[in-house]
C-alpha angles and dihedrals in degrees: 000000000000126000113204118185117219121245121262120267108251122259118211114271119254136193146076139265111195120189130206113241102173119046115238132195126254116215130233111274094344126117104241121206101212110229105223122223105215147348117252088195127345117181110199108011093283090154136033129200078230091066105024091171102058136074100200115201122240142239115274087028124125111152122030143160135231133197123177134180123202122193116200128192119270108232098172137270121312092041109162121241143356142317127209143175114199127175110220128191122213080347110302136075117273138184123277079035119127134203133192107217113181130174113224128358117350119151112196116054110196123184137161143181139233125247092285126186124245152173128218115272092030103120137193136226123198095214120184120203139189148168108198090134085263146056114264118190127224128267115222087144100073087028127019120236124214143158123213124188109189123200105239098173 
């Protein structure tokens, strides 16, 4: 005989995807937190408009996930250096972290996160980052760029 246990109920989903609505500059060889323009939903108050580059994690959260997409600007073939996007918590990189690093042109930047433990109050910053010798702005215009943390447990 089998037992089979029957799936959790489902719990309300909870987290925030933020968009970016005014291109910014990215400096030359800094990694830049990207300051994001407005919440498309936001469940329980993960970002604020007074601190647009940060998803703060809530109260009762202990393991959540991140994604993040940063657009560049496209300035032609042949355009020196490299060109990343990097998640950071608290303002470093961390384990379970990923970062998209690309020589050239690319355009869209994705990067996630694993299932990463947490505890309320820790908070993420999609960050982009390039060394071309100048700044280049971003491009969410072309391709809109966006961050999402979702509330695993």
């Amino acid at each position: 005989m089998r037992i089979v246990t029957p799936p959790a109920s489902p719990t309300a989903f909870r987290g925030a995807l933020v968009r970016l609505v005014t291109n910014t500059p990215v400096p030359h060889a800094a990694d830049t937190p990207i300051a994001w323009g407005t919440a498309v939903y936001d469940t329980d108050g993960i970002w604020s408009a007074a601190a647009p580059t940060r998803l703060v994690v809530p109260a009762g959260v202990s393991r959540v996930r991140i994604t993040g997409f940063v657009s560049l600007q496209d300035l032609g073939a042949g355009t020196p250096g490299i060109r990343v996007c990097v998640i950071k918590k608290n303002g470093a990189r961390f384990p379970g972290g990923q970062e998209l690093l690309m020589a050239g042109q690319p355009f869209l930047l994705p990067a996630d996160t694993a299932a990463v433990p947490v505890v309320p109050g820790d908070y993420f910053e999609v960050c982009a980052y390039q060394n071309s010798g100048n700044a280049i702005n971003t491009d969410s215009v072309s391709y809109p760029m966006h961050a999402s943390l979702q509330v695993i447990a």
